[in-house]
Structure formats: C-alpha cells, structure tokens
FIFINU-321317 format. One record per residue (C-alpha): z, x, y; residue in three letters. Coordinates in steps of 0.5 Angstrom, whole numbers. Layout:
// FIFINU-321317
c3 Z&c1 X&c2 Y&rest Ala $
...
This chain:
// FIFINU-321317
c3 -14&c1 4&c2 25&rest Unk $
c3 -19&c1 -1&c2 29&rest Unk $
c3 -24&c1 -5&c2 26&rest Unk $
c3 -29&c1 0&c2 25&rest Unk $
c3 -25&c1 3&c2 21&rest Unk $
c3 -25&c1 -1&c2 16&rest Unk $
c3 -32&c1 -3&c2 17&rest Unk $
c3 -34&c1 4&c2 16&rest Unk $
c3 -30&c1 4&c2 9&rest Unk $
c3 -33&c1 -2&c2 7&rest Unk $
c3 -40&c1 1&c2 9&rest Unk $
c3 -38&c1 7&c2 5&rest Unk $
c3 -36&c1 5&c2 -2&rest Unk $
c3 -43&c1 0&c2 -1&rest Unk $
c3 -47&c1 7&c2 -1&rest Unk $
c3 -42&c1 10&c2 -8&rest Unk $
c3 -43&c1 3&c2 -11&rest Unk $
c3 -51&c1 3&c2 -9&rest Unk $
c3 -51&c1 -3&c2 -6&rest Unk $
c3 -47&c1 -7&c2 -10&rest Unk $
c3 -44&c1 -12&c2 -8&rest Unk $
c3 -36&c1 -13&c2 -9&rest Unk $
c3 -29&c1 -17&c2 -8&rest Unk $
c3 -22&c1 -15&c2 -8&rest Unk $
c3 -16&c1 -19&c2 -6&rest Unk $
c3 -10&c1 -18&c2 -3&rest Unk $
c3 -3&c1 -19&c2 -6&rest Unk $
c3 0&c1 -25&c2 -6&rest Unk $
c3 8&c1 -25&c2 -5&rest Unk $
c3 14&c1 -24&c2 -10&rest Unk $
c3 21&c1 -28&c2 -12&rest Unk $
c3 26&c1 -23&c2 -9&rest Unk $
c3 32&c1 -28&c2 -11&rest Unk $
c3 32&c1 -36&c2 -13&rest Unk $
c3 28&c1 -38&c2 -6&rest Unk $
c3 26&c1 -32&c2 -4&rest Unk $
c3 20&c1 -27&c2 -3&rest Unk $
c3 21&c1 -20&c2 -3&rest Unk $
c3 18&c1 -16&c2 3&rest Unk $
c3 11&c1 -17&c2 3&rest Unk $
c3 7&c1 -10&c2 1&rest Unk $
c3 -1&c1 -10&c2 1&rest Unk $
c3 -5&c1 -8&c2 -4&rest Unk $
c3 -7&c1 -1&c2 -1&rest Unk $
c3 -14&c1 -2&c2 -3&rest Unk $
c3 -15&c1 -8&c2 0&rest Unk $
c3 -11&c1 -5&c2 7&rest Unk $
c3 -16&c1 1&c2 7&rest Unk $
c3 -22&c1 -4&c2 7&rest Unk $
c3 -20&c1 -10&c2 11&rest Unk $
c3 -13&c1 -8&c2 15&rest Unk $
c3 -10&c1 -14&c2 13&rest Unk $
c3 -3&c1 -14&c2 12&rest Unk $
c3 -3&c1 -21&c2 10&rest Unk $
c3 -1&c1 -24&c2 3&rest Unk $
c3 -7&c1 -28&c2 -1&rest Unk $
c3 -12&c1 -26&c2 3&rest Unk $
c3 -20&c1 -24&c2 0&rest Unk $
c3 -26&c1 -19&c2 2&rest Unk $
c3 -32&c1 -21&c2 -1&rest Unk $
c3 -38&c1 -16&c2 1&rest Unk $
c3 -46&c1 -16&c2 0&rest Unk $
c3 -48&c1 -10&c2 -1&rest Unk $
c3 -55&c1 -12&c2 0&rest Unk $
c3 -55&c1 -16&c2 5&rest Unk $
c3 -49&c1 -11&c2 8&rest Unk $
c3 -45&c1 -18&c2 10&rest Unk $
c3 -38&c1 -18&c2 10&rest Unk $
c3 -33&c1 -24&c2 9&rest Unk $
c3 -25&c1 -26&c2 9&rest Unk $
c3 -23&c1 -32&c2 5&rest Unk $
c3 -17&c1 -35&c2 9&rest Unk $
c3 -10&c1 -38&c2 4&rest Unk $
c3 -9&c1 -44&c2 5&rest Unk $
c3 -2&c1 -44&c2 9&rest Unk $
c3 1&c1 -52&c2 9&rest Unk $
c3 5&c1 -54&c2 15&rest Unk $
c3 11&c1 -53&c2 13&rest Unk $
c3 10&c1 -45&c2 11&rest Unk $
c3 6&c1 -45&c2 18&rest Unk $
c3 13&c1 -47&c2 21&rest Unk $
c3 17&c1 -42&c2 17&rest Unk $
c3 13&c1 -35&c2 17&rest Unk $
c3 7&c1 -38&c2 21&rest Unk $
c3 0&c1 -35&c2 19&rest Unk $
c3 -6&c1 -30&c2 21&rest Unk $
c3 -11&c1 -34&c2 25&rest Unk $
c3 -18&c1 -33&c2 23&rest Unk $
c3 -19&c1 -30&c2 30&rest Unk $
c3 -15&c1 -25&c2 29&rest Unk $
c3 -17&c1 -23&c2 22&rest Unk $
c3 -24&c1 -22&c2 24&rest Unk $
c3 -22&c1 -17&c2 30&rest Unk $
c3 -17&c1 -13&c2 25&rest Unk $
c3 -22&c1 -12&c2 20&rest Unk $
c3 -29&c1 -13&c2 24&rest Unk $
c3 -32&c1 -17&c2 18&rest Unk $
c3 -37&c1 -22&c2 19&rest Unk $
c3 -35&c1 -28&c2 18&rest Unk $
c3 -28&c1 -31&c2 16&rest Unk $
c3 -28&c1 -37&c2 11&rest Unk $
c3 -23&c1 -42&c2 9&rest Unk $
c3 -20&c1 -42&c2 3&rest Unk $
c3 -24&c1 -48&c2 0&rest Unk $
c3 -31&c1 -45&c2 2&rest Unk $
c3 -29&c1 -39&c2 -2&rest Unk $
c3 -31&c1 -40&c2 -10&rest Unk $
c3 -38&c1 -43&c2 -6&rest Unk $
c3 -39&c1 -37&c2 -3&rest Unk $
c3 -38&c1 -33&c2 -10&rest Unk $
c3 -42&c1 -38&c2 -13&rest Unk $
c3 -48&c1 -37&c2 -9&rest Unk $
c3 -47&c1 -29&c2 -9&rest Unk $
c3 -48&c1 -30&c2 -16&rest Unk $
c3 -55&c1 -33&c2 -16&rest Unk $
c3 -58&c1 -26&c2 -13&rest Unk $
c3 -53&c1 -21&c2 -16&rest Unk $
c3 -51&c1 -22&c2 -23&rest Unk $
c3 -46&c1 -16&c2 -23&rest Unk $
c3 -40&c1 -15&c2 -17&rest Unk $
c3 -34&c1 -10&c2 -17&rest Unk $
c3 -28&c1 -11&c2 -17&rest Unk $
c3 -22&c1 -8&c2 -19&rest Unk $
c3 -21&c1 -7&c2 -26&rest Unk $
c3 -14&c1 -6&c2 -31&rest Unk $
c3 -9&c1 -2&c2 -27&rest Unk $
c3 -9&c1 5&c2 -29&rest Unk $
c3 -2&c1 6&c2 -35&rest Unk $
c3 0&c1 0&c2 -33&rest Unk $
c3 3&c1 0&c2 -40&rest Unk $
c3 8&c1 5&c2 -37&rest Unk $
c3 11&c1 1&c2 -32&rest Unk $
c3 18&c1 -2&c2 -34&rest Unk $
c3 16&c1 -8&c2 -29&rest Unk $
c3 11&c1 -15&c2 -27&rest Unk $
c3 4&c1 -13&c2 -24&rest Unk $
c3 2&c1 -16&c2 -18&rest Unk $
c3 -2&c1 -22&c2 -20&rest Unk $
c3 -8&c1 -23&c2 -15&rest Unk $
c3 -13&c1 -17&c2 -16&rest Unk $
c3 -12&c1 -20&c2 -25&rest Unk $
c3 -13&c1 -27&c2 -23&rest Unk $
c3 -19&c1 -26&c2 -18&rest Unk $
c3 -22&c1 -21&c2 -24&rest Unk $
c3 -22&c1 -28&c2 -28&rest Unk $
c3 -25&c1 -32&c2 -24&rest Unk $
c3 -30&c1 -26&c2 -23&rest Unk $
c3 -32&c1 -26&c2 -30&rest Unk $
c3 -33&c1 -34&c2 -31&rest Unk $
c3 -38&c1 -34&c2 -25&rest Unk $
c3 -42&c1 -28&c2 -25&rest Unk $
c3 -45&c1 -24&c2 -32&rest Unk $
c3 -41&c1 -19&c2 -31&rest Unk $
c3 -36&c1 -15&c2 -27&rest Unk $
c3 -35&c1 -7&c2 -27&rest Unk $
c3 -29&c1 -3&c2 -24&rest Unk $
c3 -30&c1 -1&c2 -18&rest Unk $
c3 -23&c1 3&c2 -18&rest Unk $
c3 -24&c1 10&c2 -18&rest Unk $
c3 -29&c1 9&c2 -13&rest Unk $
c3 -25&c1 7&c2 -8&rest Unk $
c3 -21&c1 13&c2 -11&rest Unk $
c3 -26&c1 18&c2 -10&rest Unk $
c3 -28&c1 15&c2 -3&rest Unk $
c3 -19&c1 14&c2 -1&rest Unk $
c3 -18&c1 22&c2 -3&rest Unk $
c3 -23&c1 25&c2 2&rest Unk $
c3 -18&c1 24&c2 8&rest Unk $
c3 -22&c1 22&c2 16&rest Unk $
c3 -19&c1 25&c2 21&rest Unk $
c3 -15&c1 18&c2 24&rest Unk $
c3 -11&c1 18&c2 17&rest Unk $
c3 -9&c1 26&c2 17&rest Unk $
c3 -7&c1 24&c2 24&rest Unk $
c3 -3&c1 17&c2 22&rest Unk $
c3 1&c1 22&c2 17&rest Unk $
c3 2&c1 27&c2 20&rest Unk $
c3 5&c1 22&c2 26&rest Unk $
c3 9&c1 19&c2 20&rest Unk $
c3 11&c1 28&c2 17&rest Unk $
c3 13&c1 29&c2 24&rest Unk $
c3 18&c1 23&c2 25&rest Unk $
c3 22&c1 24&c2 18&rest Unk $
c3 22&c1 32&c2 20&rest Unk $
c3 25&c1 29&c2 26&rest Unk $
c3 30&c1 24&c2 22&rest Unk $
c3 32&c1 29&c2 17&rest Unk $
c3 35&c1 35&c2 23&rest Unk $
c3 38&c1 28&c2 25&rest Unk $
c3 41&c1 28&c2 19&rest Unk $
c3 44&c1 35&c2 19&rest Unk $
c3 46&c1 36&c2 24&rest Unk $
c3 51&c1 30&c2 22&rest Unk $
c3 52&c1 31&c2 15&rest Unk $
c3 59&c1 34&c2 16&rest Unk $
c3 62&c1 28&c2 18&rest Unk $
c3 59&c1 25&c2 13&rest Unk $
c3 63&c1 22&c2 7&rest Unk $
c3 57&c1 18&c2 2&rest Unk $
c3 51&c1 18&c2 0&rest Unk $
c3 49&c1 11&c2 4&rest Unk $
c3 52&c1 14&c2 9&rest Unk $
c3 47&c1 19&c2 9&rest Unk $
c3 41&c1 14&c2 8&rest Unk $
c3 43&c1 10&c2 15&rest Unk $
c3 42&c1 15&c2 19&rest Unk $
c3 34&c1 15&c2 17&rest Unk $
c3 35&c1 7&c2 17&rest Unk $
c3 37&c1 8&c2 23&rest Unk $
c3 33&c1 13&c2 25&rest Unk $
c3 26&c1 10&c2 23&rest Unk $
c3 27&c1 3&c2 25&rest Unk $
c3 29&c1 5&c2 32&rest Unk $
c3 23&c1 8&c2 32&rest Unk $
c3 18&c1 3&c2 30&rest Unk $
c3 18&c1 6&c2 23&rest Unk $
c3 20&c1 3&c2 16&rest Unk $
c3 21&c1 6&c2 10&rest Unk $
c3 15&c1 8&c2 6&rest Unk $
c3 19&c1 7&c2 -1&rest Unk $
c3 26&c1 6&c2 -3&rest Unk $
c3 30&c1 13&c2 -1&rest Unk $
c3 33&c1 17&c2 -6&rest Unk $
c3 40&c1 20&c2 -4&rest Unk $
c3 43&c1 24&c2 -10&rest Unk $
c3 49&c1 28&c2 -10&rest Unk $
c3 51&c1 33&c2 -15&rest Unk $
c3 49&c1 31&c2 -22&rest Unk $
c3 46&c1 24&c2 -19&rest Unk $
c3 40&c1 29&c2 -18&rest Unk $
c3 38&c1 30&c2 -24&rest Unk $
c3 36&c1 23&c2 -25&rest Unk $
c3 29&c1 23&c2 -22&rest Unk $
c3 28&c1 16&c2 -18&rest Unk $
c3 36&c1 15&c2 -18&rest Unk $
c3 37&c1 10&c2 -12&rest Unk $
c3 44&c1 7&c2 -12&rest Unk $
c3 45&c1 12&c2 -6&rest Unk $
c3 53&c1 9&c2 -7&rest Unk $
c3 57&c1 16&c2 -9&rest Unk $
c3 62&c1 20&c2 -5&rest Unk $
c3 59&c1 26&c2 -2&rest Unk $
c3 64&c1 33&c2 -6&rest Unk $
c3 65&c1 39&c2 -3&rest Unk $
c3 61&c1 44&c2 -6&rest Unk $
c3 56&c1 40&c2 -9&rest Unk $
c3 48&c1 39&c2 -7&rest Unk $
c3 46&c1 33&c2 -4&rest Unk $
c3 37&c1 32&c2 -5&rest Unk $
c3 34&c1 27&c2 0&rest Unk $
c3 27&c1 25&c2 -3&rest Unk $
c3 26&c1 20&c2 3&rest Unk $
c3 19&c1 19&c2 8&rest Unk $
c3 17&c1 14&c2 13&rest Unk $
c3 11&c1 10&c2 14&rest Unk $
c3 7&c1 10&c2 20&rest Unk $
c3 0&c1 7&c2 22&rest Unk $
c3 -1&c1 5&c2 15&rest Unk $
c3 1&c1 11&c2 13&rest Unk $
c3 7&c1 14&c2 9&rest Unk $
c3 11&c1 22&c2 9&rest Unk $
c3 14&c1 24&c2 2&rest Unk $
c3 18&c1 29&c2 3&rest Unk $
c3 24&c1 33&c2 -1&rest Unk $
c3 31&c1 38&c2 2&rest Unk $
c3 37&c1 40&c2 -3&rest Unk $
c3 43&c1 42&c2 2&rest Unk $
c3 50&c1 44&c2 1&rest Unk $
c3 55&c1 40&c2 2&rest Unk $
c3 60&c1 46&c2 5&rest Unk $
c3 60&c1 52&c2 2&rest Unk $
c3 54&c1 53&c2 -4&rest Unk $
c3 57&c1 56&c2 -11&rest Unk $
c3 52&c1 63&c2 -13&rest Unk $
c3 50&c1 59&c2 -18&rest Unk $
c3 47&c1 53&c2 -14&rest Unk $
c3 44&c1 59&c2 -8&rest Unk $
c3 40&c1 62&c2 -14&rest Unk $
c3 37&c1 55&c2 -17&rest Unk $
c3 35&c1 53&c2 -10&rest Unk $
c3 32&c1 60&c2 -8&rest Unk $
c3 29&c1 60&c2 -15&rest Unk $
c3 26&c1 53&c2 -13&rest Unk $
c3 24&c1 56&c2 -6&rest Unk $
c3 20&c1 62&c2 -9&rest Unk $
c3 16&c1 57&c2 -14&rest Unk $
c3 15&c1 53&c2 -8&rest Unk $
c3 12&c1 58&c2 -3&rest Unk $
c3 8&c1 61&c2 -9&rest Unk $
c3 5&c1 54&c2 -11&rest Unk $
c3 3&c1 52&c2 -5&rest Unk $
c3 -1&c1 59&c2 -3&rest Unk $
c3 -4&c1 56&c2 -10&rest Unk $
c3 -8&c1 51&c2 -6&rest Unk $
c3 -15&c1 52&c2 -3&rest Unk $
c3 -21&c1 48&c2 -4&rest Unk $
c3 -26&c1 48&c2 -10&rest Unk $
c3 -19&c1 50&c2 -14&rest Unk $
c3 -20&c1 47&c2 -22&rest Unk $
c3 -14&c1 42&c2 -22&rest Unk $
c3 -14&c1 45&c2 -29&rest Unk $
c3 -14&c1 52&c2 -27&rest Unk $
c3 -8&c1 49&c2 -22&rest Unk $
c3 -4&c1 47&c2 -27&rest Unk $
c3 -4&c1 53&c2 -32&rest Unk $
c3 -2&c1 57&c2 -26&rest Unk $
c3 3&c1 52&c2 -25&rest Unk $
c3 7&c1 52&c2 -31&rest Unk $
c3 7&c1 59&c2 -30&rest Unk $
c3 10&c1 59&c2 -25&rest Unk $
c3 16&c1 54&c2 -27&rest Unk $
c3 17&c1 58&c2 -33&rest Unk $
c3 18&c1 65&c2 -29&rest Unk $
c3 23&c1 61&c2 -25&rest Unk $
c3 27&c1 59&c2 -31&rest Unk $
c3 27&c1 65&c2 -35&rest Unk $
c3 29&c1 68&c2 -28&rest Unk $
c3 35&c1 63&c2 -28&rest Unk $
c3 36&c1 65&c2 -35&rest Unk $
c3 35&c1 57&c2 -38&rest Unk $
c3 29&c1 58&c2 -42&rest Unk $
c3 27&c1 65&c2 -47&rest Unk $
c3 22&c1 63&c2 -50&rest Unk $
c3 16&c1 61&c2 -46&rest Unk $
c3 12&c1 57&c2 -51&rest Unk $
c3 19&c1 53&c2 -52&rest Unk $
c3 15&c1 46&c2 -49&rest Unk $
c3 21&c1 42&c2 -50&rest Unk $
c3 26&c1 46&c2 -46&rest Unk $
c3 21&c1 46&c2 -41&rest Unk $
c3 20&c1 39&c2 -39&rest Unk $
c3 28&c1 39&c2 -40&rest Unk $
c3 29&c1 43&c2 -34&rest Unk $
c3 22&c1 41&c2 -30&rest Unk $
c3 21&c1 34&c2 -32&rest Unk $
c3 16&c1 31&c2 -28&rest Unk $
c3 9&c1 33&c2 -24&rest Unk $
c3 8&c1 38&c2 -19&rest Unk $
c3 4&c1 34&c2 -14&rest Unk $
c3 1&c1 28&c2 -13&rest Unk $
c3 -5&c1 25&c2 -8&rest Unk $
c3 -2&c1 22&c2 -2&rest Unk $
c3 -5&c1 17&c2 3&rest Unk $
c3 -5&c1 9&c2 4&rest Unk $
c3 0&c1 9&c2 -3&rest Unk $
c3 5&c1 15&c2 -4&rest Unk $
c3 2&c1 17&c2 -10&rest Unk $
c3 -5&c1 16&c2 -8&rest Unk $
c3 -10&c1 17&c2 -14&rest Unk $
c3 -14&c1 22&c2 -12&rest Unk $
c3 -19&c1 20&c2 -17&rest Unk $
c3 -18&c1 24&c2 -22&rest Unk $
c3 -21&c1 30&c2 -20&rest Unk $
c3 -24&c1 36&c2 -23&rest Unk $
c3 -23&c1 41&c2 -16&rest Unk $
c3 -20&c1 41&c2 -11&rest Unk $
c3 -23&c1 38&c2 -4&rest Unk $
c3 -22&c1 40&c2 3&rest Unk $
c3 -19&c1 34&c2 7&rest Unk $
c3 -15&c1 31&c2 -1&rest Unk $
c3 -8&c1 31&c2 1&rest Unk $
c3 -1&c1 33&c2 -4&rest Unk $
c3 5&c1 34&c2 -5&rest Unk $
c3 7&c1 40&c2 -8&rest Unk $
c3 14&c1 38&c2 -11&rest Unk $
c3 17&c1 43&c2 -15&rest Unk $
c3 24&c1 42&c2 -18&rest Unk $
c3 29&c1 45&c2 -23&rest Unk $
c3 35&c1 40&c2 -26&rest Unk $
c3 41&c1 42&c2 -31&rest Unk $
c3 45&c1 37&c2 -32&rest Unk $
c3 50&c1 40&c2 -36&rest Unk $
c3 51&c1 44&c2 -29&rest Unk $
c3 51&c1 38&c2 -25&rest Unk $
c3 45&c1 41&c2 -21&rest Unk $
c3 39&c1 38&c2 -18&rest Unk $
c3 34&c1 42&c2 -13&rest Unk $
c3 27&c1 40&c2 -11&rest Unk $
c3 23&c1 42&c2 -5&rest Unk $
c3 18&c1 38&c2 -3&rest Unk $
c3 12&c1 37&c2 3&rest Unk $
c3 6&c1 35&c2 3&rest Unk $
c3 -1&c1 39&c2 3&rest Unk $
c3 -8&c1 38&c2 6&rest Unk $
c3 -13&c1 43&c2 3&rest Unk $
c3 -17&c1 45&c2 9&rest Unk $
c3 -24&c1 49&c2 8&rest Unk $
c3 -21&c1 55&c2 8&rest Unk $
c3 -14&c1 53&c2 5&rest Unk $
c3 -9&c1 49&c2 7&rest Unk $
c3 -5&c1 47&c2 12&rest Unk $
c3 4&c1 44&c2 10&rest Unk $
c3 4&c1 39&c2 14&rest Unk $
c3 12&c1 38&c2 13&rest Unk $
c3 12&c1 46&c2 15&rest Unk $
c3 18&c1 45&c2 21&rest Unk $
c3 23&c1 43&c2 17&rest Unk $
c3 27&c1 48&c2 14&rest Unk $
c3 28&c1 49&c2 7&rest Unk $
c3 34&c1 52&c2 8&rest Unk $
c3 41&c1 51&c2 3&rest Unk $
C-alpha cells in the first residue's frame, strides 16, 4: 500500500463524518515477560489511515481544512540505540500526511484545533470488551481521556470506519488474496509431508517455515488440534502426539501486505473410521451449501436463519440432534459463528451491517464437534461477495479428508 492510499482513506472517513475532524492513536507496546515487550501489532484502524507500523505514534486530522499530521513518541537515546525509531521523513512518506510534529507540539496542536472544533472523533469503548479474558491496549482509552479534557465533546467514530473498512479496494482484495494463495501454498506443503509427521508442533513449523522463507508471518496464533483437542475452539498448545486414525484440524493463515488468510482443513491421520468420513463430508456439504448463500443485498438476518437451518440438517443427518427446536444441543455440536469480516484484522468488523455488499469479504467457517466421540471438523475459507455473487478466494485448496 502506498501513501495515496492511506490519504484517500483519511479522505474518505472526512466525507462519512462531514467534515469532522478526529485523532486516533497508535498502540503502544506490551510486557511479554519481566523486561520484555511482546511483538508489537498496530491497532488495525490506525494502520488503515496512516500505514504506520510503530508503536505510540498519533493522526490528528482537520476535517475542515482537510489537513493531516503525525504526532511522533519521543524515543530516548537509549531505546533509539536498542530498537532504533521511525524518522519523521520516513512517516510522512509512509502515510502521505501534512506535516509530522514532535511529540511536545502535539497537546498545542490539539488545543488549537479545539478553538475551531468544539467535537472531534476518536475511537470510543471497545465493542464487548467485557467478554474478553484479557487487558485492553491502553493508548486509544488514554488519548480519548486526554480528548475529552481538551474539547466539549468526543464521539465515536468507530463504526464508520467499520462501515468504510468492510467495503474492500481492489489493492486489499489483491493484498489478501496474495496472503490466500501463500497459505494454500503452505497447506499442500504440509500434506505432502504429514506422513512423517509425528506431533502437532511438528505440523505447525512446516507453516513456520514456510511463511517466514517467504517473507511472511503468522496472521494470528495457528491452531493445530488433533483428535479431541478439536473440540476446544481456540486450542493453541499445538504439543500433542499425532494418532493413527485420528483427525487433525489446522485453522492457520499468513498475513501479507498488512493483510491476513484464515483458513481451516480437517485431514486424517492415516486411514479415516466411517464415522470421521461422515462428520467431514456432513461439514463439507454444509459448507458448499452456506457459501452459495452469499450474494450482495443478501439480509444478514436472512443469512443466519438459512444458516442454522443448514447446521441442523447436517445434524440430524448425523443422528446428534432430533429435535430441531433443542437450542442448547445445537450450540453443543455448533458453538461458534459461521462467518465473520476479514481485512486488516482477522475478525474484521463489518460494521454490523444489515445486508450483504459487493467487495465485503468473510469467512464461511462451518463446524461439527463431538467430544464424546473425540471428533472435531471444521472447513474454512474466505469469501468475497461480488455484484453478482461471490467468489472463494481459498477455493484451490482441496477440502478433501
């Protein structure tokens, strides 16, 4: 992505907030262990308006004047030596902003804004974060504070950006569909292989090795779960001994250009029971069925409710449910949402929309777990909705047992 890109973002969510003006910050770094940071992510708003991959960094914008800036950290001698910095040149060829201050002209900056602009936007409260089990990045929080004692009043500006990031550009559909094709690439690396493979850690660095080789990092932590480790969803101790006759899932994707894959395959380690060939081919068919669901102007809510329909079918199917009211045993079997958005995060936020757009891209993600049989399948790939359609853009990749 280049610098108009970035400035025609900033551009764009001007227009949706009518000229208001607004600040966002970057994320800062977080402790790891004792004294060290943990590897440094960018809040994924702030890398859609700026490009900027650097911790503690902040965009103010005047939506009235259309004039950008950067507020630079200030970085001591000492961690300059250590991890070095991004120069002020550097940042504003990245983002294609106005003007780069140093940290100490940032609160003057803000304060003069305040004079003409008595609201600004920023983002507001994290969206369930009371469901999260862990600590919220604190720098978009601690600039919203320092907002609201400087101007009369701060609005969340957080689903319009949603709304404006669900909408992909051409250079992000082709950002992700670069990071698709390398994890399909991965992934028939690593079956090729499996049959002499003897653990899960083992299956996970042939993508480490993979990605890396080729430029590339994880997108999110792979999740490599035999057997009954299947059926916990975001399982990632990845340590377990591969068993003959046993399933192995692989929820695993690479990011690329700022851009991620997530993508899910469930193969057999040797021969499969009939059991684990019917839970598969059931998940299969459910899958195919959901993704021919998808085309533009589709309700989200009419989505849903074909959705679980579906599901159930596949479940009677296998003779786990009888009663299709029974809600409880449902989500026993199919605990989890069927899709989500996809973009600069791997659950991007589509703006919780009411119908589905061309250029929105998801993930169709269906999934069956028993754990009383030891048996986990889930196939997944990510979708983008076309004018007339859709298009899988992970469709090469066999979904074969």
């Amino acid at each position: 992505m280049n610098a108009a890109f970035f400035t025609a973002n900033r551009q764009k969510l001007i227009d949706a907030l009518k000229g208001g003006s607004y600040a966002l910050s970057a994320y800062t770094k977080m402790q790891r262990g004792h004294d060290m940071a943990a590897a440094f992510e960018q809040e994924a708003n702030f890398w859609w308006l700026t490009g900027i991959e650097a911790p503690d960094w902040q965009l103010v914008v005047d939506g009235v004047r259309g004039r950008s800036w950067l507020i630079m950290p200030e970085v001591d001698e000492i961690h300059q030596t250590f991890d070095g910095s991004l120069s002020a040149e550097r940042a504003r060829e990245v983002s294609g902003v106005d003007e780069v201050l140093p940290s100490d002209q940032g609160l003057k900056l803000l304060r003069m804004l305040a004079k003409n602009h008595s609201v600004i936007h920023a983002l507001g409260d994290f969206p369930n974060a009371e469901y999260l089990d862990f600590v919220l990045n604190p720098a978009p929080k601690k600039l919203h504070e320092q907002l609201l004692r400087i101007f009369g009043s701060v609005q969340d500006c957080r689903r319009d950006i949603a709304a404006l990031r669900a909408i992909k550009q051409p250079e992000e559909i082709q950002a992700l569909q670069s990071a698709i094709n390398l994890t399909i690439d991965a992934f028939n690396v690593a079956k090729d292989e499996l049959k002499n493979l003897k653990t899960e850690y083992a299956v996970e660095a042939e993508f480490t090795y993979y990605f890396r080789k080729h430029n590339a990092q994880h997108a999110y932590d792979p999740i490599v779960a035999a057997g009954e480790n299947a059926c916990t969803l975001h399982y990632d101790k990845n340590e377990a001994k591969l068993k003959k006759r046993e399933l192995l899932l692989m929820d695993i994707g690479a990011r690329v250009g700022g851009y991620p894959a997530d993508i899910t395959r469930t193969w057999s380690i040797g021969e499969p029971t009939k059991r684990q060939r019917q839970v598969h081919e059931a998940v299969v068919m459910a899958q195919r069925r959901i993704v021919e669901l998808i085309v533009p102007e589709l309700g989200v809510d009419v989505y849903q409710r074909e959705v679980d329909e579906i599901m159930l079918d596949a479940l009677v199917e296998l003779g786990l449910m009888k009663d299709r009211s029974d809600e409880k045993l449902y989500h026993k079997y199919f605990p989890h949402a069927v899709s989500h958005g996809i973009g600069v995060d791997v659950h991007d936020s589509l703006g919780r929309p009411k119908r589905l757009l061309p250029n929105m891209t998801l993930t169709v993600e269906p999934g069956i777990y028993i754990p009383e049989e030891g048996i986990g399948v889930r196939i997944e790939d990510d979708i983008l909705v076309t004018a007339t359609g859709n298009v899988n853009m992970s469709q090469r990749l066999s979904t074969e047992l």
